[in-house]
C-alpha positions as CSV (number, residue, x, y, z in Angstrom):
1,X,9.9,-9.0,-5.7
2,X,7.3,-11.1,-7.4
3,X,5.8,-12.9,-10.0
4,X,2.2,-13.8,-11.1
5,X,0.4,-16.0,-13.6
6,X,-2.3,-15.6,-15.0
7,X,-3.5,-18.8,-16.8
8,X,-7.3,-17.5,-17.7
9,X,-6.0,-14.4,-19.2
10,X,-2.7,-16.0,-21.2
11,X,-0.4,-13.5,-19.2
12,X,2.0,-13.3,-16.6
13,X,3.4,-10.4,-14.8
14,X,6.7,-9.3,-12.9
15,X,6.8,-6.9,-9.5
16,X,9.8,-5.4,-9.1
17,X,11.0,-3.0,-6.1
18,X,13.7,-1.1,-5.0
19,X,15.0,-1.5,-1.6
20,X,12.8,1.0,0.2
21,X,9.7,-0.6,-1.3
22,X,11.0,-4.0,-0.5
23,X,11.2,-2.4,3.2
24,X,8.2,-0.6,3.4
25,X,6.1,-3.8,1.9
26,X,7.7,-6.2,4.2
27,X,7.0,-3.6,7.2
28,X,3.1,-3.0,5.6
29,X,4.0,0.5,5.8
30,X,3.8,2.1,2.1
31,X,3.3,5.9,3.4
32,X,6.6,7.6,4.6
33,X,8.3,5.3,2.3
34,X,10.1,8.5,0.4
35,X,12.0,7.3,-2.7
36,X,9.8,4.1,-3.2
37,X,9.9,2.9,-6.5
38,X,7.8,-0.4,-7.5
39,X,6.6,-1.5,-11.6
40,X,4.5,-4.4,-12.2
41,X,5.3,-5.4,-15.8
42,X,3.1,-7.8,-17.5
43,X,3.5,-9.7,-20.6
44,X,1.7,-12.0,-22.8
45,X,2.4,-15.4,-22.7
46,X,4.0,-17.7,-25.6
47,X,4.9,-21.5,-25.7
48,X,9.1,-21.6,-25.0
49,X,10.1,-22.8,-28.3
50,X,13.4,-24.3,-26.4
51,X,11.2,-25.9,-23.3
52,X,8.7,-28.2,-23.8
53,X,5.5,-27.4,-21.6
54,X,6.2,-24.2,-20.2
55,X,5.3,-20.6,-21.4
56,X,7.7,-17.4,-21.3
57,X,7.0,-13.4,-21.6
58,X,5.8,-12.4,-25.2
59,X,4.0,-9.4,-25.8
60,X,4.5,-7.0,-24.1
61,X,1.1,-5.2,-22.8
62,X,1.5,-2.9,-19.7
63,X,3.7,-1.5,-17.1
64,X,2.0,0.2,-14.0
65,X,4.8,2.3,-12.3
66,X,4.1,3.5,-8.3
67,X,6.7,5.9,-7.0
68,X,7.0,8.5,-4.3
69,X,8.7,11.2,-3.9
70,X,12.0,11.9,-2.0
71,X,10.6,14.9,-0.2
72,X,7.0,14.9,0.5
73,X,4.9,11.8,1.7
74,X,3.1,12.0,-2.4
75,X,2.8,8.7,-4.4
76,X,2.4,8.8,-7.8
77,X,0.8,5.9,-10.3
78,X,1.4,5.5,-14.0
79,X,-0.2,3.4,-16.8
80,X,1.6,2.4,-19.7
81,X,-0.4,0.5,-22.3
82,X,0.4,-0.9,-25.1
83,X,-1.8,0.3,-28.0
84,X,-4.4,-2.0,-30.2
């Protein structure tokens, strides 16, 4: 769906979506969206050893998972952290 840099913070991050979300974001209309499924994955970033100049995923520190379910109007968030 999308991706972000972050060049302060060393990462970059990943939005994916299934096609409900991709529907229900496009419309602006998250609620009712039953079956949405979205995860924003974020890594840190390390020099491409292959690329000169550019950075690519390394580490990988979070994935925040939104979801609703198939039957009720409910959304549900999830935190996954990686551990120091």
């Amino acid at each position: 769906m999308s991706t972000l840099i972050d060049k302060k913070a060393g990462t970059m991050s990943t939005l994916y979506a299934n096609d409900i979300a991709m529907r229900a974001a496009r419309s602006g209309r998250l609620r009712g969206a039953r079956g949405l499924a979205m995860a924003l994955v974020t890594w840190k970033q390390q020099e491409n050893p292959y690329w000169y100049g550019n950075n690519i995923p390394g580490e990988l520190l979070s994935v925040e998972m939104l979801s609703s379910d198939n039957r009720t109007d409910s959304i549900r968030y999830t935190l996954f952290e990686r551990k120091k």
